[in-house]
N, C-alpha and C positions, 0 to 999 in steps of 0.2 A: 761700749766705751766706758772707760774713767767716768764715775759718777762724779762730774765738775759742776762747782756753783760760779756764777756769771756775775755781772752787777745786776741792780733790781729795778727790775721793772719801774718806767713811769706811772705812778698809780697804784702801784701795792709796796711802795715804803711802809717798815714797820716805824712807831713813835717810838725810840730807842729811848727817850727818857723817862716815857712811862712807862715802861718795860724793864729799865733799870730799877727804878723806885719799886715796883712789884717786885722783881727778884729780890732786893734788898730786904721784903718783909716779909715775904711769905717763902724765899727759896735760896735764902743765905749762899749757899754752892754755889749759886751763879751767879753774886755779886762780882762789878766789876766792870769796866770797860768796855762795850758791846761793839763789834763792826759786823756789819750786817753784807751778805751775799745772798744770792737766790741760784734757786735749780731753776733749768728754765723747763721742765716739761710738767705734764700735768693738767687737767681740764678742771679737775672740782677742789681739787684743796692746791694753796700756797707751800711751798715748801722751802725754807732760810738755812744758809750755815750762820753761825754764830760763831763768832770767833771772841771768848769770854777769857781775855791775858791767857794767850794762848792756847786754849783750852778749846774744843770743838764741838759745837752739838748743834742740833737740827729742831728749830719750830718749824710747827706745822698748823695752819690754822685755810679754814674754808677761805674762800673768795667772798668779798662782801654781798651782803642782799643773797647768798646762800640759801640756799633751800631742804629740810629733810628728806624731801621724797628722792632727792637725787646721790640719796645714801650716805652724805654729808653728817655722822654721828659721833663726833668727836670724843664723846665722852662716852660710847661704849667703846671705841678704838683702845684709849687711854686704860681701861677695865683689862680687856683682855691681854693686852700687852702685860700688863703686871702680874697676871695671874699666869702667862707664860712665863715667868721668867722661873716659873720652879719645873720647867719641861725642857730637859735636854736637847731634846729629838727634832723640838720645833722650830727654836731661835726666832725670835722677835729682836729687834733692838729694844735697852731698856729705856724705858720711860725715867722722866727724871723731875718734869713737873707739870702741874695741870691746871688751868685758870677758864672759871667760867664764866667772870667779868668781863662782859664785853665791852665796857668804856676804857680798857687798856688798849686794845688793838683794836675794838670795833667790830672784834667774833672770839668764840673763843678759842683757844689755842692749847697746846700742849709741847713741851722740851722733851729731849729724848735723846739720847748719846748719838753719837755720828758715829758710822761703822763705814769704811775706804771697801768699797769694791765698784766691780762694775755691772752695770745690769744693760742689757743685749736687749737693746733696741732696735738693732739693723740687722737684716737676713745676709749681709757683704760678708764672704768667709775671707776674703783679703783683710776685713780692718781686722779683725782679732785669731787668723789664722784658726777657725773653726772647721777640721781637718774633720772627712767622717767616722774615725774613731773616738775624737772628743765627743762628736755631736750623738755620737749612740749612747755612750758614756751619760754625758746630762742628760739625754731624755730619761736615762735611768734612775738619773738622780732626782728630778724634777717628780715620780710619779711617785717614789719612795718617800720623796717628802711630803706631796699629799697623801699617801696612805699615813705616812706620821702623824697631820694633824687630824685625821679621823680617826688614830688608835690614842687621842688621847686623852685620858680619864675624866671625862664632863663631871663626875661626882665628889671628884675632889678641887674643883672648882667652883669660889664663888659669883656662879653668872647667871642667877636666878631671874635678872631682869630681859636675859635675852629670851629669842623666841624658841620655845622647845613643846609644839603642840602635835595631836594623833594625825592632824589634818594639814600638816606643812605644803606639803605638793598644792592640796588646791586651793589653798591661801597665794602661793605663788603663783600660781597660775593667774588668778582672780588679780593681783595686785598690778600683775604686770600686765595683765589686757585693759583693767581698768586706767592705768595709768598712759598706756598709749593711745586710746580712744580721748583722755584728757589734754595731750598735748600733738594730737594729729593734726597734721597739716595739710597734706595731699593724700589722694584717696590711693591707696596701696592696695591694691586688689589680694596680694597674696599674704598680706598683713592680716587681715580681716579671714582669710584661709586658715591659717595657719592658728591665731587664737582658737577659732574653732574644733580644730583639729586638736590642739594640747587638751581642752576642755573634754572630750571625749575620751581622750586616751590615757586618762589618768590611772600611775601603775600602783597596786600596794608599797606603801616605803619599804625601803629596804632594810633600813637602820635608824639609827638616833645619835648623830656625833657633834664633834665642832666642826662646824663649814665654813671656809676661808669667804669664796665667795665670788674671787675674783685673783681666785690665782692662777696666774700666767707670768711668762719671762721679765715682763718689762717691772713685776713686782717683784723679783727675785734677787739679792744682790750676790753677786760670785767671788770669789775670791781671787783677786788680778793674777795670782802664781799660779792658780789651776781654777779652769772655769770648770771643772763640774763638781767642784767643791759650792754651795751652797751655803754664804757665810749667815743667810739673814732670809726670811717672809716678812715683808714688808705690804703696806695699807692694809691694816683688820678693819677700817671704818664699817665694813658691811657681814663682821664675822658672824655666824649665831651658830642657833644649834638645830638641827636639821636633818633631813636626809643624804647621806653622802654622796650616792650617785648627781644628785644634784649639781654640787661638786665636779665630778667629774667631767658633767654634762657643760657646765660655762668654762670649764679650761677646754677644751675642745674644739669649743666656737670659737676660741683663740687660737686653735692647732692646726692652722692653715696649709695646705701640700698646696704639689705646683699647679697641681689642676684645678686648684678654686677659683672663680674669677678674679680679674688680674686689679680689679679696684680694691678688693680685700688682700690681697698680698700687696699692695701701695701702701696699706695703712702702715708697713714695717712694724709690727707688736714681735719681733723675735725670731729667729732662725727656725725656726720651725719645717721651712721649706728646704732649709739646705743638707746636701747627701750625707748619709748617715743616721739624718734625726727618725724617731719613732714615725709612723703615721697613724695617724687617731686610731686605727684598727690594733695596731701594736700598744699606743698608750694602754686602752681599756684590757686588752689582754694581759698585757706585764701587771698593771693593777688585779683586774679579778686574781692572778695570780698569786701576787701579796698577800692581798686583802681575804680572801676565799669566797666576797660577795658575787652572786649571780648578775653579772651584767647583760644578759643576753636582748633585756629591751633598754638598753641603752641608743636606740635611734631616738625616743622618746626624749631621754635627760639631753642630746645633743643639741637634738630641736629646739627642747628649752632655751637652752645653752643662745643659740644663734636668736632667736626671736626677744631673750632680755639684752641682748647688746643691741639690736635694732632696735630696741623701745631707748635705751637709753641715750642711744644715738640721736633719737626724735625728740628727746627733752631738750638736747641740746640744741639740737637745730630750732626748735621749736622759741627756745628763749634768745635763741640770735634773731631770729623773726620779729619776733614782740621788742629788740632793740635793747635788750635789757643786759645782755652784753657785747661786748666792741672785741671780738675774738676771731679773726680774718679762718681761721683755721675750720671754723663751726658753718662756713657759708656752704660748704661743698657736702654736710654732712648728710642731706638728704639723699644724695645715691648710696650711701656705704646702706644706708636705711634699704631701701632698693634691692641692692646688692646681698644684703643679709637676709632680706624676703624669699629672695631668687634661693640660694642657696638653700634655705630651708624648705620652703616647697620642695625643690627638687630630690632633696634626701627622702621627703613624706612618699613622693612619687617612687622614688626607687626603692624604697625601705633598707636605705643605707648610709652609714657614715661615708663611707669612702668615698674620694672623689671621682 
């Protein structure tokens, strides 16, 4: 659908007057009139249209009482975005301005042009006639774009503060089992499998690029006249520099066919499942092909892939638990936990992506 802003939430009004006054001193451009609207989707950051005497653009700032660990980095986002904007190939929306005073909004925030398209939230090939020659089309579009942002040139980039170390896989391995053992709730038998199992089976990196992190559809904005036009990659909160397969391994755990369980095809992250589109065997193919990287233990990066959406999924639920926030959406997220367990053991078992 139409990327539409709604009215805003009870509870996360931005202070438009201190908001104004900031613009006025620090970001002249966007002095002016402010009317405030909100997107309504999103778990860990806020997201506003501004409408500045008629002029459009998008803050984005965390949920209050935010957290780091839950990728929440605003201000590496704000970094990358600006060092993309001398890359063609990649498209970020531009960044426009950046505030780390949190007694304006109470976190900090960052302005950023608004770019009209639509990002495919729903697997319904009725709402936006996703016929299967479109859909084969953007899957093609969708891997060539991540091979883009893996072919591009980390050296002529100032991002010396991201993470770019010999040991990336078992730092991510380690961060992400340490962080689920932190915020467990119920005893997951195939949770506790599965950490072990990544622990073991840790592969030689493949490479050393910029990794999105969490690219999938619902990060993608299209362009309303032709969906497999790819107008924008959108949320870098969680970009660095790393191994690419990695990469490939968390878009996949998003790359749901019809034969995954039917509570992971509910979550609707994108048409993935409807005829035409790639299937996770085709994505890393069409990729290795691009790219010329050896993907052949990519059951591994997939693995990955599925067991840090379960983990993040348990942050979540984990801090609906503790009551720390009132988000109706978060009460049911321990089976998608479950259900992301389920799936990946079973891949370990079978030693396969496919469903």
């Amino acid at each position: 659908m139409l990327d539409a802003a709604t009215d805003v939430r009870e509870g996360e009004e931005l202070d438009t007057e201190r908001l104004t006054t900031w613009f006025a001193e620090y970001a002249p451009d966007l002095a002016g009139s402010i009317e405030v609207r909100q997107f309504p989707t999103g778990y860990s950051h806020l997201n506003y249209l501004l409408n500045i005497e008629g002029d459009e653009y998008v803050l984005r700032r965390p949920r209050a009482g935010h957290r780091s660990g839950l990728g929440h980095n605003l201000s590496q986002e704000w970094r990358v975005l600006s060092e993309l904007q001398e890359h063609d190939d990649v498209h970020g929306p531009t960044p426009v301005a950046y505030c780390e005073n949190v007694s304006i909004l109470g976190t900090p925030f960052y302005v950023m042009e608004r770019l009209e398209g639509v990002i495919l939230r729903s697997n319904d090939p009725d709402l936006l006639g996703l016929t299967p020659p479109v859909m084969q089309e953007l899957s093609q579009s969708c891997v060539s774009k991540l091979a883009a942002i893996h072919d591009v040139e980390i050296d002529s980039m100032s991002l010396e503060t991201l993470e770019c170390s010999d040991d990336f896989i078992e730092r991510e391995i380690e961060r992400w089992t340490k962080t689920y053992n932190a915020s467990k709730t119920d005893d997951i038998q195939e949770m506790r499998e599965i950490g072990e199992w990544l622990e073991a089976h840790q592969p030689v990196p493949s490479d050393r690029t910029l990794i999105h992190r969490d690219f999938r559809y619902d990060n993608l904005l299209l362009d309303p006249n032709n969906y497999t036009d790819i107008r924008a990659v959108l949320d870098w909160e969680r970009a660095t520099v790393g191994d690419p397969l990695m990469d490939v391994g968390t878009s996949l755990a998003h790359w749901f066919e019809p034969n995954d369980p039917d509570i992971l095809l509910q979550l609707d992250l994108g048409p993935t499942v409807l005829a035409g589109s790639y299937t996770r065997r085709e994505f890393v193919d069409r990729y290795a092909e691009i790219t010329g990287r050896d993907c052949s233990n990519i059951l591994f990066h997939y693995v990955y892939g599925l067991y840090r959406m379960a983990v993040v999924a348990q942050q979540y639920y984990a801090r609906f638990c503790r009551g720390e926030v009132d988000d109706p959406r978060r009460a049911a997220l321990i089976q998608t936990v479950r259900a992301l367990a389920v799936t990946a053991k079973r891949a370990i078992d079978r030693e396969s992506i496919d469903s």
